[in-house]
Backbone bond lengths (Angstrom), bond angles and torsions (degrees), N, CA, C in turn:
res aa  C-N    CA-C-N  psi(-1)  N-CA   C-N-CA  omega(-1)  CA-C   N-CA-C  phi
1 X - - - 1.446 - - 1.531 108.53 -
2 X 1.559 118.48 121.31 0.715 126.33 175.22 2.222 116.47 -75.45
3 X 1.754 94.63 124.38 1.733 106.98 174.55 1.612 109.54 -81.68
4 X 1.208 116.22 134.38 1.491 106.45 -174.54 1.847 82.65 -89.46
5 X 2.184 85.92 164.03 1.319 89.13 171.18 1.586 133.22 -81.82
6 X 1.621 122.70 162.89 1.256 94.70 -165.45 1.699 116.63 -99.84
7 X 1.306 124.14 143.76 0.942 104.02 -169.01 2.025 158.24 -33.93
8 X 0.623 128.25 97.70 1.356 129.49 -161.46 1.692 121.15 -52.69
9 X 1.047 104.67 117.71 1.736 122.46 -175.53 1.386 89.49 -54.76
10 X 1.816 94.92 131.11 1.663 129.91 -174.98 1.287 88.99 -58.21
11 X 1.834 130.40 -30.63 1.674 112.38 -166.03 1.186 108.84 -90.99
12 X 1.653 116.18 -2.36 1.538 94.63 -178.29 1.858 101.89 -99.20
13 X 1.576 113.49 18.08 1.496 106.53 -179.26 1.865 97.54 -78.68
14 X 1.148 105.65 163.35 1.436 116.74 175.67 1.564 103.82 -107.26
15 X 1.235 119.95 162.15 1.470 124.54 -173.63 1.681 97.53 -63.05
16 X 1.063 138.27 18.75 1.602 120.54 -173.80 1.735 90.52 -136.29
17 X 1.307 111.13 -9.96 1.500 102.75 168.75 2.095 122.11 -99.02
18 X 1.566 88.09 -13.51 0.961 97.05 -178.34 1.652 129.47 -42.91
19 X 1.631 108.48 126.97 1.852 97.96 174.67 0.976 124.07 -86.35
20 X 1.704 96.61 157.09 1.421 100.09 169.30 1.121 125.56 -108.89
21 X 1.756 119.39 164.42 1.890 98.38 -159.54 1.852 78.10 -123.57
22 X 1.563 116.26 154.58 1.153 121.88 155.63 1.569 85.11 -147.77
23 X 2.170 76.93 126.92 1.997 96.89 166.40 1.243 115.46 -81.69
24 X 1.366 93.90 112.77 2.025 111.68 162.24 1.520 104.60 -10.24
25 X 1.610 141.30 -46.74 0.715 137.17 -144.08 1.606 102.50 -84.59
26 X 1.388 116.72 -14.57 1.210 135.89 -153.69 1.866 94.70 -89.25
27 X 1.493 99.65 -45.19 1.384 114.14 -179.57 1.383 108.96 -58.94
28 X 2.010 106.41 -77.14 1.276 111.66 -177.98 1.303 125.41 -62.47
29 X 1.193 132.30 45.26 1.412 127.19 168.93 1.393 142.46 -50.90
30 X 1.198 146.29 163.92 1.415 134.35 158.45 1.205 121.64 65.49
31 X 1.831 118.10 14.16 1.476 115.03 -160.28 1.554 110.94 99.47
32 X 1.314 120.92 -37.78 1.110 116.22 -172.71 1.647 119.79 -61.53
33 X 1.848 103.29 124.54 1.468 115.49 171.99 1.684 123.14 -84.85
34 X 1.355 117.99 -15.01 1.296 104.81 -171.76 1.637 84.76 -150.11
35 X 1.380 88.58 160.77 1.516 117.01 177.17 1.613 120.39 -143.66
36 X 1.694 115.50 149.69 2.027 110.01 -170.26 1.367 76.81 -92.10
37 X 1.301 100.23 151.60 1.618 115.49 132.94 1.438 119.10 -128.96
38 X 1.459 117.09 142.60 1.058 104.91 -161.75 2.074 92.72 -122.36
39 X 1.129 102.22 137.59 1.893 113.69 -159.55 1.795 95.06 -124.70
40 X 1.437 126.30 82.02 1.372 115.74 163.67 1.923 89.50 95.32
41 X 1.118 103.38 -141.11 1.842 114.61 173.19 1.430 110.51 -87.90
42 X 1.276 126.17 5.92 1.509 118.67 -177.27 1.918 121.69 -101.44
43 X 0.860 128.44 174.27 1.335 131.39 -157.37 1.327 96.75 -139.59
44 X 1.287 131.98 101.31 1.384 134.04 165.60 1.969 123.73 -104.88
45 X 1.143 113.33 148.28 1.404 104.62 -173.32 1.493 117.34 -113.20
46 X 0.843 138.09 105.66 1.771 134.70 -166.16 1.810 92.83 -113.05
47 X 1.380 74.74 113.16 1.862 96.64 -176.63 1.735 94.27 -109.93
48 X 1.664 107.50 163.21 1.463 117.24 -173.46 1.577 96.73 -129.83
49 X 1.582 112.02 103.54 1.778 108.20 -179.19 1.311 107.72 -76.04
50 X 1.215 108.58 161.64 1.701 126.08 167.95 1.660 107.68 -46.24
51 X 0.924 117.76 -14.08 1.577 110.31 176.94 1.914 95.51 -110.22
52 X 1.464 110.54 24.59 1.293 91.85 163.57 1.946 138.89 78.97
53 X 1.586 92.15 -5.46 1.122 101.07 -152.72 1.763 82.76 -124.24
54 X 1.568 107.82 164.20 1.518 120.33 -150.01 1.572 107.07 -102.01
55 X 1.306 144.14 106.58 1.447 125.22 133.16 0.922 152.55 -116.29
56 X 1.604 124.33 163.70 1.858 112.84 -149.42 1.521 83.97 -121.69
57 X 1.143 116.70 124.14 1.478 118.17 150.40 2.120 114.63 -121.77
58 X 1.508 98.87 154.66 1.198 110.37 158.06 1.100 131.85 -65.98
């Protein structure tokens, strides 16, 4: 059985690993429930359900 790894302390990221955060709120705006993202040639959909909570489908 594979252990996932455990997460890695923000101080040991280097400035080129560093994340970036964008708030949902930034996305869902204006009413808006879903948003594309598009990753390489693919088309993904990140919808926001009535319970608030996030999914991405192809």
């Amino acid at each position: 059985m594979n252990t996932p790894n455990p997460p890695i302390p923000s101080a040991a990221l280097t400035d080129s690993q560093a994340l970036s955060r964008l708030d949902t709120r930034q996305l869902f705006q204006n009413g808006r429930r879903q948003v594309e993202i598009i990753h390489g040639n693919v088309r993904y959909s990140l919808r926001l359900t009535r319970e608030n909570k996030l999914i991405l489908t192809k």
